[in-house]
C-alpha positions as CSV (number, residue, x, y, z in Angstrom):
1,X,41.4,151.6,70.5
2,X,39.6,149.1,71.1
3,X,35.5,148.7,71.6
4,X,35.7,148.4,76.4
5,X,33.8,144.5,75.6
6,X,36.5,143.5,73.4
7,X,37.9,140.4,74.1
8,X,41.2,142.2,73.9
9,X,40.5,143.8,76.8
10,X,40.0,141.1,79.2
11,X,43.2,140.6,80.4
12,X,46.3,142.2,79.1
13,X,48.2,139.0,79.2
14,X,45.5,136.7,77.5
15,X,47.5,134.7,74.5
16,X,44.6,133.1,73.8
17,X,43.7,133.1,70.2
18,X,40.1,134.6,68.7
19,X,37.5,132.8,68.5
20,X,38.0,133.2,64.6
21,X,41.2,130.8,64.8
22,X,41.0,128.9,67.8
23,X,37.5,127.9,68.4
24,X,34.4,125.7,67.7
25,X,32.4,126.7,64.3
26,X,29.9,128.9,65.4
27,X,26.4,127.8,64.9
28,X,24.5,129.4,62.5
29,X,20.7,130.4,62.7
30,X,17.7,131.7,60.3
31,X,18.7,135.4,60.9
32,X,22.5,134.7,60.6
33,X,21.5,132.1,57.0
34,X,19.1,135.4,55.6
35,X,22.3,137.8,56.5
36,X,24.7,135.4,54.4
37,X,22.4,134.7,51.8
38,X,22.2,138.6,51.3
39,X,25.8,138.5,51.0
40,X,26.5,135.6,48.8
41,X,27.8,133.7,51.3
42,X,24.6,130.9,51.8
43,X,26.6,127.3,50.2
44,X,28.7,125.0,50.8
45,X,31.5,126.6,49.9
46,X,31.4,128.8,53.6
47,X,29.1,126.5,55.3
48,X,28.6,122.9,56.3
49,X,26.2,120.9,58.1
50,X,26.4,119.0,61.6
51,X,24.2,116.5,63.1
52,X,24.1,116.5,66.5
53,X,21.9,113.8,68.4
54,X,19.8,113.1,64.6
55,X,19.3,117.2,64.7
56,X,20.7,119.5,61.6
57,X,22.8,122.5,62.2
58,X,24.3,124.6,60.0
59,X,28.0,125.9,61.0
60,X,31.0,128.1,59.1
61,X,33.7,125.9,58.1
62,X,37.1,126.1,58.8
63,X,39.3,126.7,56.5
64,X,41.1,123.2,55.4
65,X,43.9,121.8,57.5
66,X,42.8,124.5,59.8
67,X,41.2,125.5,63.0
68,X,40.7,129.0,61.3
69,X,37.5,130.1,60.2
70,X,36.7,130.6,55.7
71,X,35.9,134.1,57.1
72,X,39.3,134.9,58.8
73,X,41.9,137.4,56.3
74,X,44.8,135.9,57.4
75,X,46.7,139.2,56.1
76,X,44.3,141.7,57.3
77,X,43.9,140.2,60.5
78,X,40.1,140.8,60.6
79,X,37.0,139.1,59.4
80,X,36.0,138.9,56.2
81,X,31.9,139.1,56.9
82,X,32.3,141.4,60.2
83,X,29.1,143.2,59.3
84,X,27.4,140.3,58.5
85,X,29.3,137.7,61.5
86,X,26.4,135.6,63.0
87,X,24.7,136.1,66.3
88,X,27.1,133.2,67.9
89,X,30.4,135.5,66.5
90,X,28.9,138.3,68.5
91,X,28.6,136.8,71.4
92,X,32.6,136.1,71.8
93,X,34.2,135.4,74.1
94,X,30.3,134.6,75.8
95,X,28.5,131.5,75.2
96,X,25.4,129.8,76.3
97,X,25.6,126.5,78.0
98,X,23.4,124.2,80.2
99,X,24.4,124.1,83.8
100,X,22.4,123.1,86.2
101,X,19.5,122.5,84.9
102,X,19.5,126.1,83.3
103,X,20.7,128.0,80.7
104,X,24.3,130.9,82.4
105,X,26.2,132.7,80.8
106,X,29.7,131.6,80.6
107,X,33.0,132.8,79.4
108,X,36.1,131.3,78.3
109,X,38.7,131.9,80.1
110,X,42.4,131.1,81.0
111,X,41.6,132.5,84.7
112,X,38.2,131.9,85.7
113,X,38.7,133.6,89.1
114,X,38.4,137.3,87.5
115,X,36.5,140.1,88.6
116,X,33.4,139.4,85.7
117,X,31.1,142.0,87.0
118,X,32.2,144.9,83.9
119,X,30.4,142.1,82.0
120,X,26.9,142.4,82.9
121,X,26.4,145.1,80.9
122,X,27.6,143.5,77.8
123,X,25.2,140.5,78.5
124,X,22.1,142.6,79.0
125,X,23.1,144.4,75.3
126,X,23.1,140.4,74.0
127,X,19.9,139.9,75.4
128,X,18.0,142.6,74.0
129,X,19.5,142.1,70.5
130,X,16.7,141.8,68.1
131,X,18.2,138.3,67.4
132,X,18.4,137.1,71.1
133,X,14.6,135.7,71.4
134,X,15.5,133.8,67.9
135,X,18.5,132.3,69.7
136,X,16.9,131.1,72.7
137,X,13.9,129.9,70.6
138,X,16.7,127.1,69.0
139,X,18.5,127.1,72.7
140,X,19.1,123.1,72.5
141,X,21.4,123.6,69.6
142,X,23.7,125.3,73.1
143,X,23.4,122.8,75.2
144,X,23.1,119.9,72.0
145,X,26.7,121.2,70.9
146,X,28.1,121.6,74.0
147,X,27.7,118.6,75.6
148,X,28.3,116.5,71.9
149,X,30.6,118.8,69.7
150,X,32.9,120.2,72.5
151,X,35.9,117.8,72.9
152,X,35.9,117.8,76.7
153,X,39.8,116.6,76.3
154,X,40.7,120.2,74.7
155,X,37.6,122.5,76.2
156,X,39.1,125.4,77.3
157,X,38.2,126.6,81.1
158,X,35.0,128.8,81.9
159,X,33.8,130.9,84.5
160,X,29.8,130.9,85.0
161,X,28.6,134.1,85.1
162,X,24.9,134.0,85.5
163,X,22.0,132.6,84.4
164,X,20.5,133.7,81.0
165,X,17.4,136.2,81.2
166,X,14.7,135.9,78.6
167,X,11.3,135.6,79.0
């Protein structure tokens, strides 16, 4: 059974893949580096670097020839580091990104007309993770990668949702 956020359980006919196969590298921050350092995960063997507008940031890497993350047990079906997945991993299938003028909420999503309001409580549980405030203390990196990393030829479809609370 699956965990009533799961992604799984957004729409029973959703084909799209995980964010573990299908997506953007998720960005990695000081929390999410200490967590894979503890883990022997911290080099370049998981993770490489992207510079974005002459700014550093650290991402997983795919695996090679592949739009699947290192992470991602191919047999299993599961992640590899689940424990220890960063921040941006736990957010799936949210993101942050800078609409008008603000920080929302968004979500992929193959039919951005659905009924989001189940989600709200899933957002408010993001934003009081320990890790949040450290998030939205690097909050460029969102809107650097966004508007720079994201191909806008192969972005897949959002729905805002609402605008991000932190203090």
């Amino acid at each position: 059974m699956y965990d009533k956020y799961s992604y799984k359980n957004l729409c029973e006919t959703c084909e799209h893949k995980s964010c573990c196969s299908d997506f953007a590298s998720p960005m990695l921050f000081p929390t999410d580096l200490k967590n894979l350092e503890k883990i022997g995960k911290l080099n370049n063997n998981f993770l490489q670097d992207l510079v974005v507008d002459n700014k550093l940031i650290k991402i997983i890497k795919k695996k090679d020839n592949s739009n699947t993350c290192i992470f991602w047990d191919e047999e299993k079906k599961l992640c590899s580091i689940y424990e220890s997945r960063p921040y941006d991993c736990r957010m799936f299938p949210f993101d942050i990104d800078w609409v008008d003028n603000e920080y929302h909420w968004i979500v992929y999503s193959c039919n951005k007309n659905s009924d989001w309001a189940w989600c709200d409580e899933y957002l408010k549980k993001l934003e009081s993770d320990l890790q949040f405030d450290e998030i939205m203390k690097h909050k460029e990196n969102f809107r650097l990668t966004s508007k720079n990393y994201v191909d806008p030829q192969t972005e897949s479809p959002y729905a805002i949702l609402r605008k991000v609370n932190w203090k």
